[in-house]
C-alpha positions, 0 to 999 in steps of 0.5 A: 272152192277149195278155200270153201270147203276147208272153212266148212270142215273146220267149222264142223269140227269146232263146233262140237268141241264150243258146245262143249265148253260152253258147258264149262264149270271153272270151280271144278276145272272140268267140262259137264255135258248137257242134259240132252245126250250125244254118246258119240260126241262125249265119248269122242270128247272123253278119248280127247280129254280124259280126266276133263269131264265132270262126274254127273249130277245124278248118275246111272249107277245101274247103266254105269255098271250094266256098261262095265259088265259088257265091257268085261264080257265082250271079249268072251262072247266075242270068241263063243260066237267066233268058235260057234261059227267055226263049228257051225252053231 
């Protein structure tokens, strides 16, 4: 039971990392992600591998920099909403 259980799990696991390389493209040495997205399987990949993934074919420059720009202000609006909850906003 065991035994099945294991073979399951590590079945789970490898598939998203196959689907992956099927997507492999030899001339850049690097990984392309199917047109169909699954943002927590290629960010999962992208913290696994970085520098391995292929830049997009046609890119989102607007989501991309949409993207950056929460990033840079997470911090901030983390800690507005932290001492608005404090002083009771």
């Amino acid at each position: 039971m065991k035994f099945a259980f294991l073979s399951l799990t590590i079945a789970a696991l490898i598939a998203p990392i196959q689907a992956h390389a099927q997507q492999y493209d030899p001339v850049q040495n690097c990984i392309r992600f199917p047109d169909t997205p699954n943002p927590d399987a290629e960010l999962r990949y992208l913290l696994a591998h970085p520098g391995r993934v292929c830049a997009a074919q046609h890119p989102d420059l607007a989501g991309q920099a949409e993207t950056v720009r929460r990033g840079m202000n997470q911090g901030y609006d983390n800690t507005m909403r932290m001492i608005g909850a404090q002083r009771g906003y």
